[in-house]
Steps between C-alpha positions, in 0.01 A plus 500: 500500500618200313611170616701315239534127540790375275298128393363345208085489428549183424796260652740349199710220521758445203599166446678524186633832389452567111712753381424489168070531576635800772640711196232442257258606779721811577527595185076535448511719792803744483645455097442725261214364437321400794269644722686764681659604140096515382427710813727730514462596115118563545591708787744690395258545175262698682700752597530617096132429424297821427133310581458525861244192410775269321766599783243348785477175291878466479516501856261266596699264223793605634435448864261152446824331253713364749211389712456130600233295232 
């Protein structure tokens, strides 16, 4: 059974909004180049890859790109 609690890890507080810093930071994650782009290229990748081997490692890239640092 799951319980889901709609609340932050950690609280935030914005003081001053930054639009400009928001879209930048956006655009790393979900542009055309960013790190959902990356992932889902690698895993969509492995579905054409004849090495069983090389298909396992684009996964595991695929899956550990978006991934917090």
């Amino acid at each position: 059974m799951w319980n889901y609690e709609k609340r932050l890890e950690y609280p935030v507080n914005i003081k001053n909004p930054d639009p400009a810093m928001a879209a930048m930071v956006i655009s790393q994650y979900g542009g055309p180049d960013g790190e959902l782009g990356a992932s889902m290229r690698y895993l969509s990748q492995r579905y054409t890859m004849p090495y069983r081997e090389v298909a396992g490692i684009l996964t595991d890239i695929g899956t550990e790109e978006p991934a917090p640092q």
